[in-house]
VMD Tcl script that draws the C-alpha trace (Angstrom):
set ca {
  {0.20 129.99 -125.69}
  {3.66 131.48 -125.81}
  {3.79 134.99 -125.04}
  {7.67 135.70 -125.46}
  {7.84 136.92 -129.26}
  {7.87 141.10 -129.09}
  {5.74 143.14 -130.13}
  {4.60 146.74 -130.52}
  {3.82 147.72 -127.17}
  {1.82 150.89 -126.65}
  {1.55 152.60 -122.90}
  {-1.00 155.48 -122.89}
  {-1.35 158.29 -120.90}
  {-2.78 161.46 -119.89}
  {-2.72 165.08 -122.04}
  {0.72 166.61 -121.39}
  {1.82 163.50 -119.13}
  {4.15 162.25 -121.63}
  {7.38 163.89 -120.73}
  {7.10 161.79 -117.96}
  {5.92 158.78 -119.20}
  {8.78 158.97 -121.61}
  {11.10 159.54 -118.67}
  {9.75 156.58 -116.74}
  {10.28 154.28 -119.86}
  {13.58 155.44 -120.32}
  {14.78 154.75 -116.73}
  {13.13 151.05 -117.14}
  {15.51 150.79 -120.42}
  {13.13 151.54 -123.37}
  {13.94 153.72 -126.04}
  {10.82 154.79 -127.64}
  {10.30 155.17 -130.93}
  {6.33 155.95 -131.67}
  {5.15 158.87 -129.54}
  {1.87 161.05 -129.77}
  {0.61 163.71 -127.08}
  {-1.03 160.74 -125.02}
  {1.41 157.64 -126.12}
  {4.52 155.79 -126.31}
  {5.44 153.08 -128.34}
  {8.03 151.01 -127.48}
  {8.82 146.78 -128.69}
  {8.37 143.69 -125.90}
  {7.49 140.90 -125.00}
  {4.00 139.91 -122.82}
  {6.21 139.77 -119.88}
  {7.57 142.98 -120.85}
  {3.99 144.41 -120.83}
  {3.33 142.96 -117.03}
  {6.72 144.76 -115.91}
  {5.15 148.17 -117.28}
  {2.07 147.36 -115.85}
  {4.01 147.06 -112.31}
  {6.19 149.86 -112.81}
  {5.00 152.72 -114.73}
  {3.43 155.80 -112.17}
  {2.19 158.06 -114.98}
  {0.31 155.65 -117.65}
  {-3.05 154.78 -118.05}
  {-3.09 151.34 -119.97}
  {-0.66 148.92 -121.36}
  {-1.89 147.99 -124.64}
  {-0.17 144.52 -126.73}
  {-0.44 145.14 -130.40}
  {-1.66 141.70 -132.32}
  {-2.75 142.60 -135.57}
  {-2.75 146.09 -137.91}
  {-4.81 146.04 -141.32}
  {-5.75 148.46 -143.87}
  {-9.44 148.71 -143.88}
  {-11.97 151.09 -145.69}
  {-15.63 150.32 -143.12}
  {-17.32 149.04 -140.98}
  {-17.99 146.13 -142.66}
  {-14.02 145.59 -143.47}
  {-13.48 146.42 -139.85}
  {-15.81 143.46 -138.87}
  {-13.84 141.16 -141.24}
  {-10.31 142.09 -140.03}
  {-11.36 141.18 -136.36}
  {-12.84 138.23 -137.25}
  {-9.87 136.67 -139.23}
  {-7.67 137.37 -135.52}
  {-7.43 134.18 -133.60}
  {-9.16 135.31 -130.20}
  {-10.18 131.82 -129.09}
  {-6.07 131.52 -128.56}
  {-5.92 134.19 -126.42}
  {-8.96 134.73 -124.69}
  {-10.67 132.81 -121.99}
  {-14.05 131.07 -122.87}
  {-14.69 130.89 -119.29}
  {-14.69 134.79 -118.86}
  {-16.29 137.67 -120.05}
  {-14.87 140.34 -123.15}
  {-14.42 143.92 -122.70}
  {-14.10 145.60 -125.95}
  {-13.31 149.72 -126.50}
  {-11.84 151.21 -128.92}
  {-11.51 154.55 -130.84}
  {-13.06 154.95 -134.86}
  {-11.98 158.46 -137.07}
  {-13.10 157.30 -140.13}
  {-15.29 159.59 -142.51}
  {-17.96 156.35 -142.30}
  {-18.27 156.21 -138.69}
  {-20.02 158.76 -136.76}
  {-20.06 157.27 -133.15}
  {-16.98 154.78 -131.73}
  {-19.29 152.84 -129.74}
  {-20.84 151.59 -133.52}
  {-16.98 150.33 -133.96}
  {-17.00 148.53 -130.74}
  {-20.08 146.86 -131.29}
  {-18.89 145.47 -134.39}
  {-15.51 144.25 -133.22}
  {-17.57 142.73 -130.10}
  {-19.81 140.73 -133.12}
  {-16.82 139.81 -134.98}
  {-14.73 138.15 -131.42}
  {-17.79 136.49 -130.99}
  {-18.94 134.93 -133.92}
  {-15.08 134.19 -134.59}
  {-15.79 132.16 -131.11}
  {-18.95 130.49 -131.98}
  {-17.07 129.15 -135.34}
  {-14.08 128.00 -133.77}
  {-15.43 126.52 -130.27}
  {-19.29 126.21 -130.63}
  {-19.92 128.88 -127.57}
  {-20.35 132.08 -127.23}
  {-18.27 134.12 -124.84}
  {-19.78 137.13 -122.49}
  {-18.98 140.61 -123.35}
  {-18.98 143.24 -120.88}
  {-19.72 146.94 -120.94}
  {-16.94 147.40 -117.96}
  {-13.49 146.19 -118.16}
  {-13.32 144.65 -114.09}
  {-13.23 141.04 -114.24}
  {-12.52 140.47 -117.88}
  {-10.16 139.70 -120.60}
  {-10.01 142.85 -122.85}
  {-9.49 144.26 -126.19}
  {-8.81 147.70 -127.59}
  {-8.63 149.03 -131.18}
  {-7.24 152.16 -133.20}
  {-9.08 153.14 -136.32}
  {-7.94 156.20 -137.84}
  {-8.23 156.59 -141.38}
  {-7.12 153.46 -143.26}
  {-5.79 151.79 -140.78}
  {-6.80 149.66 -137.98}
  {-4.88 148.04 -134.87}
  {-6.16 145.34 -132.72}
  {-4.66 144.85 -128.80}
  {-5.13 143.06 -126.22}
  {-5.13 145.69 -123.32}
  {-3.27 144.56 -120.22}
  {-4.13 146.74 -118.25}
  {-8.05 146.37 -118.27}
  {-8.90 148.67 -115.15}
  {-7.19 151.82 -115.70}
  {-3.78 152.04 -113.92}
  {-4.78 155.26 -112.43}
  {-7.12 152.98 -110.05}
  {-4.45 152.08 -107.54}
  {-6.85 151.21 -105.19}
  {-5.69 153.46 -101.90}
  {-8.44 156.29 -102.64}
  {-11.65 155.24 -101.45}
  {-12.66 159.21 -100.31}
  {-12.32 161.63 -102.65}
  {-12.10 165.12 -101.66}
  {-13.49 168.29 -104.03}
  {-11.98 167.61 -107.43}
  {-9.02 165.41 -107.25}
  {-5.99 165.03 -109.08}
  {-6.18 161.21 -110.40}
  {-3.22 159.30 -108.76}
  {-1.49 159.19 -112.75}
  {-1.72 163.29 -113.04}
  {-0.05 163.53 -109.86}
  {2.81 161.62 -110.13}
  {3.23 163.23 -113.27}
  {3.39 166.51 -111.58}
  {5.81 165.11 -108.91}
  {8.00 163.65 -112.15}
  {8.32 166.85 -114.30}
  {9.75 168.51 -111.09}
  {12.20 165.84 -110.70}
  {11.02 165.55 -106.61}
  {13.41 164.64 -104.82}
  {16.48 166.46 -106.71}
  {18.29 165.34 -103.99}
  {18.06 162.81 -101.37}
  {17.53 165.27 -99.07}
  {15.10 167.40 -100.47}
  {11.27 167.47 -98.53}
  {8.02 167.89 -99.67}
  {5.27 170.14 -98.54}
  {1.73 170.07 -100.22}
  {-0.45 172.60 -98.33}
  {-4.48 172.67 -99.41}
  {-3.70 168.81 -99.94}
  {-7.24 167.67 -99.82}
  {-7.74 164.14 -100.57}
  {-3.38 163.52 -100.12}
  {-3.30 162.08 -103.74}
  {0.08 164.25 -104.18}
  {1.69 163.17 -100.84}
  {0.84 159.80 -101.10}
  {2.32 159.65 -104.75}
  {5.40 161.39 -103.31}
  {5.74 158.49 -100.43}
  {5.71 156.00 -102.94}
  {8.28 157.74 -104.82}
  {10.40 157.96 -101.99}
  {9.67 154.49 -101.23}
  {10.93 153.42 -104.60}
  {7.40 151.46 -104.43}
  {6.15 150.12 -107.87}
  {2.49 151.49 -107.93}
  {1.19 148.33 -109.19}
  {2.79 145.78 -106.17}
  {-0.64 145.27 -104.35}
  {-3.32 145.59 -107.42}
  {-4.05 142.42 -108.30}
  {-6.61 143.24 -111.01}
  {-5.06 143.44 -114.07}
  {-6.42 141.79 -117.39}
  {-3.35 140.20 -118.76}
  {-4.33 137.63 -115.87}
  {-7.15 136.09 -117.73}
  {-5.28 135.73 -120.91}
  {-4.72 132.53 -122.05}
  {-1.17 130.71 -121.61}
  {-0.06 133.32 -119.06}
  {2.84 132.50 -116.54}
  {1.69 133.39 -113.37}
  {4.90 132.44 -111.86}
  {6.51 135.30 -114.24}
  {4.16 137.89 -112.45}
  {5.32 136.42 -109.31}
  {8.63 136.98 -109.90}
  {8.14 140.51 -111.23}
  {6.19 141.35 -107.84}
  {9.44 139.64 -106.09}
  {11.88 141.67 -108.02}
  {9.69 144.79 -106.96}
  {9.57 144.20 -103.49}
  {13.37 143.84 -102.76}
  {13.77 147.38 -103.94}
  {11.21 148.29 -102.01}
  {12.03 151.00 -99.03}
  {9.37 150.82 -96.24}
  {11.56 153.57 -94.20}
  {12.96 155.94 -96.75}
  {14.28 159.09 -95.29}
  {11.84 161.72 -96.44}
  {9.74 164.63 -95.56}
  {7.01 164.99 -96.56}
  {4.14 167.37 -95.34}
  {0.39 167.84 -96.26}
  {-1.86 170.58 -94.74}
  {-5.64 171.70 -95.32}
  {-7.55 174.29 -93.61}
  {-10.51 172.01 -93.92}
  {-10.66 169.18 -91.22}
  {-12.70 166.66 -93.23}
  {-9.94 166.52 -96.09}
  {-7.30 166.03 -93.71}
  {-9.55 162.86 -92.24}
  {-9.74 161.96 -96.20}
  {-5.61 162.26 -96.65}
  {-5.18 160.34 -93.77}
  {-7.72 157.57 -94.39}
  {-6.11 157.39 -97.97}
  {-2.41 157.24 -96.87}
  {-3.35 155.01 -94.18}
  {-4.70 152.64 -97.34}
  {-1.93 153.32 -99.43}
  {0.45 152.62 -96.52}
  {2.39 155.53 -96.33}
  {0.35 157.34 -93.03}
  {3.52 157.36 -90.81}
  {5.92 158.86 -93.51}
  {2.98 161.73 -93.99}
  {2.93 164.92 -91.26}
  {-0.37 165.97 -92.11}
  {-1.32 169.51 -90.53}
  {-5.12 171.01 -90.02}
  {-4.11 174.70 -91.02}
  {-4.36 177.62 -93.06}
  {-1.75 177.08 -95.97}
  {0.43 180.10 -94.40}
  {0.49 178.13 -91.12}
  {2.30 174.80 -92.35}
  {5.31 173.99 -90.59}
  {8.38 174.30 -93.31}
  {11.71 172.07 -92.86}
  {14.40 173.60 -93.96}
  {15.92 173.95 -97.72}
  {16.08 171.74 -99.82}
  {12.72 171.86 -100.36}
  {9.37 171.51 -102.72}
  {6.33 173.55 -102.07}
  {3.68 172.15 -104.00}
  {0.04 173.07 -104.41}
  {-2.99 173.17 -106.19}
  {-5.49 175.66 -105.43}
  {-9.31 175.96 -106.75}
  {-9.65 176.79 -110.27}
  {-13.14 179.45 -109.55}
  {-15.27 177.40 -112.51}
  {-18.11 178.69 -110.06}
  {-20.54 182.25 -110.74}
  {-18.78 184.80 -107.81}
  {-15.61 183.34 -106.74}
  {-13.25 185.41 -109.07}
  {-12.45 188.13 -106.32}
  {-11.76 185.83 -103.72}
  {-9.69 183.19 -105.77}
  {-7.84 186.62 -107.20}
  {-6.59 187.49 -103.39}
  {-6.11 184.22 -102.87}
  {-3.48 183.53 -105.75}
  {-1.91 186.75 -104.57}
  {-1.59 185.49 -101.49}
  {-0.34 182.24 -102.84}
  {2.77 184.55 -104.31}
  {3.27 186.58 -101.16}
  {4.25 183.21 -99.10}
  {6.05 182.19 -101.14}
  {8.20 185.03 -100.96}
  {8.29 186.16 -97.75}
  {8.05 181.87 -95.93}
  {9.69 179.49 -99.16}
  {12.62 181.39 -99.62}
  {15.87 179.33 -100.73}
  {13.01 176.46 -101.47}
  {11.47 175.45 -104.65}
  {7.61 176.37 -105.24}
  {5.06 175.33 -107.75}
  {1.39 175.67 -108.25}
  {-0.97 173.10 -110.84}
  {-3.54 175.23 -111.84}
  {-6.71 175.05 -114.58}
  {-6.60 178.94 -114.18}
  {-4.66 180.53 -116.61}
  {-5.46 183.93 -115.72}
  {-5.12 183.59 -111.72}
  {-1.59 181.73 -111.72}
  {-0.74 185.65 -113.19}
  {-2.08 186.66 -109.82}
  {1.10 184.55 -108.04}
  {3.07 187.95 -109.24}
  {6.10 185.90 -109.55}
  {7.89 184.68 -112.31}
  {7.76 180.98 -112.94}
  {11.21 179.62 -114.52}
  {8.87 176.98 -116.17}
  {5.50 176.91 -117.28}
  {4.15 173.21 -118.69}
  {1.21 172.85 -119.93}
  {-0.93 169.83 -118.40}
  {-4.41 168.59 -118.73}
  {-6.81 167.50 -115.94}
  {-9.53 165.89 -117.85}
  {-10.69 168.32 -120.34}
  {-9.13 170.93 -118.22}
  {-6.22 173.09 -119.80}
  {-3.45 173.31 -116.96}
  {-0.70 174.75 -116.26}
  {2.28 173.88 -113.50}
  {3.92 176.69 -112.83}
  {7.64 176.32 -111.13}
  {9.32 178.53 -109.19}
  {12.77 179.19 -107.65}
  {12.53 180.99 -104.54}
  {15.83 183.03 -104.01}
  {17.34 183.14 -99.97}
  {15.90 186.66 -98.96}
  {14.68 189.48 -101.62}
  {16.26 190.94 -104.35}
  {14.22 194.20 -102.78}
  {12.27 194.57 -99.54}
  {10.43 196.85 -101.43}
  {9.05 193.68 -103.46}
  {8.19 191.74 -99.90}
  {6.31 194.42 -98.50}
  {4.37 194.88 -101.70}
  {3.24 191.25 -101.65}
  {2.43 191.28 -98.36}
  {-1.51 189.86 -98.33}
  {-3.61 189.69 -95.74}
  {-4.74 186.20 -95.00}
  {-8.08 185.05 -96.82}
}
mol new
graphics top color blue
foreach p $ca { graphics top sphere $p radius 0.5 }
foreach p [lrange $ca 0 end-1] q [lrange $ca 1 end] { graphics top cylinder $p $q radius 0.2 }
display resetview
């Protein structure tokens, strides 16, 4: 099979993570042309499609465009994906992963629409080979295939990707609610950490280290995908592996295993601190970590330049809202009177307690954590105060 004619390629992403996917494509020498609120479309080759896979911090999935028709129902959608030649592409020694998403008056559920394209890549197989391949409900371990139905038209891909990219692999201990590895270098991206070479990063109430350990691997100039080894493009048929060898080559050499960087991570909460560690200890990047067992208002600060970077709780719990109120407050009141001549900002799902911060954010972009509405909240933290009055005002009591 050659792989080397282009194609539409189509990366997707989180809710209000495409800035900085776009960014990311841009500074791998893309210029994007087809963009929605979670995608970017961009023209390559299959090879092209492994690089992204390699490269890309922010994206979900790699998806390689093979076919587009206009198509009316079910029924037509069933036809289309049986006219595709899948038995050229696909594996008849491996399983099928098929999902997809159907807005189309006639469908009411997507997982009818996947069912059908499933029928239609197998039947097409039993015609063309005499066997029938295995479909699977999960994408590990197999070659897969994604669809876009909306309206009156349809697109077939073969997704790359397979496992989400999100899964690097480091995280085996999740702490209470945390940031997927994607959303957090997306964070770290729209701030532009490091501005320059020499500017740290401190992530107090770290929990599980997911922002840390993204930041080390920035610093690191480390391609998030260099030791993930399960990606579905592998069990496509007619695939180079000595291409993806090279790629993984190529990635290495610019690889930094010493970069000069601070970086900090603190958590009043000794087991999350065992969980950061355990995770950048995975992911590599322990040593390049100072990771503190404090209150927030305790972490040892480098001095400017620097990031201060948190996420607090959201309060989605019955009798928290007092205590997350003085704690947002409090938030504000170090940075003012600790951060100063630093940068600050907070990811929050609270829109009403990042008001609570009291300080005004010189950028507020909205960001999605699931089916959370976010918001990350960026501050500039002026050397001293514009009036003690202010400071002594904001002075909180620790909570």
């Amino acid at each position: 099979m050659d792989w080397s004619e282009k194609t539409q390629i189509v990366v997707t992403c989180g809710r209000g993570c495409v800035g900085a996917l776009l960014g990311e494509l841009r500074a791998l020498g893309h210029d994007p042309q087809e963009i929605s609120p979670t995608s970017v479309g961009i023209e390559g080759d299959l090879r092209e499609a492994m690089r992204l896979n390699l490269w890309l911090r922010t994206a979900n999935r790699v998806l390689f465009e093979v076919a587009g028709f206009e198509i009316d129902s079910a029924d037509e959608l069933y036809a289309a994906a049986h006219e595709l030649p899948w038995e050229a592409w696909l594996p008849s020694d491996a399983p099928f992963h098929v999902h997809g998403v159907a807005r189309h008056e006639s469908i009411r559920d997507s997982r009818f629409a996947v069912l059908r394209v499933k029928d239609a890549i197998a039947d097409r197989f039993v015609e063309r080979t005499g066997a029938r391949p295995d479909s699977t409900s999960a994408p590990d371990g197999a070659a897969c295939v994604a669809f876009f139905w909306d309206g009156p038209a349809v697109r077939y891909f073969l997704d790359t990707s397979g496992v989400p990219l999100s899964h690097r692999g480091y995280r085996w201990k999740p702490w209470t609610a945390p940031l997927r590895e994607t959303l957090a270098a997306a964070i770290l991206l729209e701030l532009g950490w490091p501005k320059t070479p020499a500017e740290a990063l401190i992530g107090p109430m770290c929990g599980s280290g997911t922002l840390a350990i993204e930041a080390a691997w920035i610093a690191q100039n480390r391609a998030p995908g260099l030791e993930r080894e399960e990606y579905a493009f592998r069990r496509l048929n007619g695939v180079k592996e000595a291409d993806w060898e090279a790629l993984k080559a190529e990635a290495r050499a610019r690889f930094q295993a010493a970069p000069r960087a601070w970086i900090a991570a603190s958590d009043a909460a000794p087991p999350a601190i065992a969980c950061a560690r355990d995770n950048a200890a995975r992911a590599g990047v322990e040593r390049l970590i100072r990771f503190h067992t404090c209150d927030f208002r305790d972490t040892p600060l480098p001095k400017p330049p620097a990031l201060v970077l948190m996420n607090p709780e959201y309060g989605e719990r019955l009798g928290e809202s007092q205590a997350l109120e003085e704690l947002y407050a409090a938030i504000g009141a170090y940075f003012k009177s600790a951060c100063q001549g630093m940068r600050a900002a907070v990811f929050t799902g609270n829109l009403a307690l990042g008001r609570k911060i009291g300080l005004h954010p010189v950028r507020r972009l909205p960001m999605w954590n699931g089916d959370i509405e976010c918001r990350l909240l960026e501050y500039d933290i002026y050397e001293g105060t514009r009036d003690a009055r202010l400071l002594r005002k904001h002075a909180a009591p620790k909570v």
